[in-house]
C-alpha positions as CSV (number, residue, x, y, z in Angstrom):
1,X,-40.8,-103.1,-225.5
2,X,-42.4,-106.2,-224.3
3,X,-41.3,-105.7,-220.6
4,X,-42.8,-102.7,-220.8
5,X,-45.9,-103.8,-222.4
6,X,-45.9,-106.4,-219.6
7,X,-45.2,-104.3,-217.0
8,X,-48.1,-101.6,-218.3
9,X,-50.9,-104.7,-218.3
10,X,-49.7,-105.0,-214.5
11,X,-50.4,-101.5,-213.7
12,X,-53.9,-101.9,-215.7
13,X,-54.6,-105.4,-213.3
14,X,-53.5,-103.3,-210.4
15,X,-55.6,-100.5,-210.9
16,X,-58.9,-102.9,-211.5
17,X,-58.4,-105.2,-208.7
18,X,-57.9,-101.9,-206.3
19,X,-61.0,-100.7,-207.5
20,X,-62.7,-103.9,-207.6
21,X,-62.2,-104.5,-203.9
22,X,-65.0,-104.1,-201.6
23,X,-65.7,-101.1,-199.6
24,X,-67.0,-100.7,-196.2
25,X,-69.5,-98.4,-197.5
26,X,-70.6,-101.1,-200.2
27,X,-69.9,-104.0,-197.4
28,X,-72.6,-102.9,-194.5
29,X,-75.0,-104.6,-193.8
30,X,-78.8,-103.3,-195.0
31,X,-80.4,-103.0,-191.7
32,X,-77.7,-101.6,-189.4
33,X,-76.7,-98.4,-188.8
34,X,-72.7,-97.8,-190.2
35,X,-70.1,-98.4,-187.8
36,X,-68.6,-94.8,-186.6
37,X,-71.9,-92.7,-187.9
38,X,-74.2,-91.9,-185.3
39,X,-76.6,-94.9,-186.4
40,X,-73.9,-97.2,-185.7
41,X,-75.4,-100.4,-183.4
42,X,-78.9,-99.3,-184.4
43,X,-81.1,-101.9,-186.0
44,X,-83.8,-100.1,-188.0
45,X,-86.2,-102.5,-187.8
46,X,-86.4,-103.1,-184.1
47,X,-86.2,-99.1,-183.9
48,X,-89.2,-98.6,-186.1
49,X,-91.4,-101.1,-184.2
50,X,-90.2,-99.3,-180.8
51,X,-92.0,-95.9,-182.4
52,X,-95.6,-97.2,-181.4
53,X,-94.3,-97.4,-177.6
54,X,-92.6,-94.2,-178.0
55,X,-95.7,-92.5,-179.2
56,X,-98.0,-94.0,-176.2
57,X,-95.4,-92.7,-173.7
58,X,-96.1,-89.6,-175.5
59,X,-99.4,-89.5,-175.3
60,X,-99.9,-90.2,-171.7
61,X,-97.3,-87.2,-170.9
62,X,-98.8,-84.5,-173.3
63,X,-101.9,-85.9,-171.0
64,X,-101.3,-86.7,-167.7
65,X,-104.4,-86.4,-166.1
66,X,-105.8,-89.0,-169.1
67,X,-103.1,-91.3,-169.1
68,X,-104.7,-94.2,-168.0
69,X,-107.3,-93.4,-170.6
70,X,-104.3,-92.9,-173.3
71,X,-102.7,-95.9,-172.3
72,X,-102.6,-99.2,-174.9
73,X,-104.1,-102.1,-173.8
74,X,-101.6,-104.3,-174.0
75,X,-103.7,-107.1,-176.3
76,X,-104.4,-103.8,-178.7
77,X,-102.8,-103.7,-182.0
78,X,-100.5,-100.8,-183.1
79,X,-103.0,-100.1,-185.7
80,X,-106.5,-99.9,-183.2
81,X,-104.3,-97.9,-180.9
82,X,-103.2,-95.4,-183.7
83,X,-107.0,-95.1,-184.5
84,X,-108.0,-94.9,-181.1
85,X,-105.6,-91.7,-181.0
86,X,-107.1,-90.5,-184.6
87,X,-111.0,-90.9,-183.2
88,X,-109.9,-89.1,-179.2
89,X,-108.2,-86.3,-181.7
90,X,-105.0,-86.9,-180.1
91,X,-103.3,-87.4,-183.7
92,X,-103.1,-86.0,-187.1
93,X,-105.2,-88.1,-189.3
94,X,-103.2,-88.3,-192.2
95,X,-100.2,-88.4,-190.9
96,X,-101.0,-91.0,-188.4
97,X,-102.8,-92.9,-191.1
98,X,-99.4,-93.4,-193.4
99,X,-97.5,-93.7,-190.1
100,X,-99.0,-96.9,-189.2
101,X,-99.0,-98.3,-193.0
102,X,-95.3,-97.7,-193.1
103,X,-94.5,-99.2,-189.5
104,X,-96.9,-102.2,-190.5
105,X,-94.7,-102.4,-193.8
106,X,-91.9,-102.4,-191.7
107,X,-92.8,-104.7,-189.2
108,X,-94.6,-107.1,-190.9
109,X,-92.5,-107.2,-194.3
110,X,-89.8,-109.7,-195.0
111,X,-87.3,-106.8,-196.0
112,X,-84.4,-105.2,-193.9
113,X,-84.8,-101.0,-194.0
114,X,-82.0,-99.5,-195.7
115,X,-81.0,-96.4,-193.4
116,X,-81.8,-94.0,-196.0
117,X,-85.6,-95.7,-195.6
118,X,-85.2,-95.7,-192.1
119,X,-84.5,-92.0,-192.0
120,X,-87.3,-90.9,-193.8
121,X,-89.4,-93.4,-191.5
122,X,-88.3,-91.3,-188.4
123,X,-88.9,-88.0,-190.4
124,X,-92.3,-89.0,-190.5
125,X,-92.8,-90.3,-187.1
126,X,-91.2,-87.1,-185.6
127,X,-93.6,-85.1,-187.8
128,X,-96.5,-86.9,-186.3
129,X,-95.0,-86.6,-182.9
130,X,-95.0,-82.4,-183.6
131,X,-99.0,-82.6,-184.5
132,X,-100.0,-84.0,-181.6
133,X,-104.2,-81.8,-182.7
134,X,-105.4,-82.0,-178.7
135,X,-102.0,-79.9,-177.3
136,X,-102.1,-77.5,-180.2
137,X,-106.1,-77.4,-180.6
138,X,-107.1,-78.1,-176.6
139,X,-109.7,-80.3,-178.0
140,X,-111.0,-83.5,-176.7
141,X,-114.3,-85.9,-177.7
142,X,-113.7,-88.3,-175.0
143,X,-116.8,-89.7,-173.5
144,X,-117.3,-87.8,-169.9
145,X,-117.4,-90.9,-167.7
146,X,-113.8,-91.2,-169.4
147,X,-112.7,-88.1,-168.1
148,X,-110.7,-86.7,-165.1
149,X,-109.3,-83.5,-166.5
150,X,-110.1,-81.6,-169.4
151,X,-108.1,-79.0,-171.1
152,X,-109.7,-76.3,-173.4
């Protein structure tokens, strides 16, 4: 009876310490993409602040006869050149508004993304990427001097 008691207590210690034990899933690290999903090597945070080149580049090629118009100054801040796309039309407001409060969260904030953060990050980018209002709507307020093609 007591070797069995014993041996039952065992099985019990077993049983925790396999469950106790750290999985990879638990183990990653917040930031990162997991190894062997298709995130894997991807930092979020360097991702996220590459969005604001990524929507310049698309910009100027939605727009090529205004790219040099399009094109951030390279002393502008992500935030003027997200307005500067709101005022030319180029952008949804609203969208483009909590775009660049999130990326400044991002960027600026002393927190790692976690990827499901990072996920609904690029859900938002991408939908600001799909209402780009001068390619859908043909319309542009840029001052004529400013000008070398128009579309309408």
């Amino acid at each position: 009876p007591v070797h069995r008691m014993i041996q039952s207590d065992f099985i019990k210690v077993a049983s925790i310490s396999y469950e106790a034990r750290p999985r990879q899933e638990d183990a990653l690290e917040i930031g990162w993409g997991a190894p062997g999903s298709p995130l894997q090597n991807i930092n979020f945070k360097e991702a996220t602040i590459q969005t604001i080149e990524i929507l310049e580049q698309r910009a100027c090629a939605v727009t090529p006869d205004m790219a040099d118009f399009l094109e951030r100054d390279p002393v502008m801040t992500a935030r003027r050149y997200v307005e500067f796309l709101i005022t030319e039309n180029i952008v949804d407001r609203d969208v483009a508004r909590y775009y660049i409060q999130r990326y400044e969260e991002v960027r600026f904030g002393p927190h790692e993304l976690t990827q499901a953060d990072y996920l609904e990050f690029m859900k938002l980018f991408a939908l600001l990427l799909k209402r780009y209002l001068a390619v859908t709507m043909g319309v542009y307020r840029y001052a004529p001097e400013k000008i070398v093609g128009c579309i309408s």
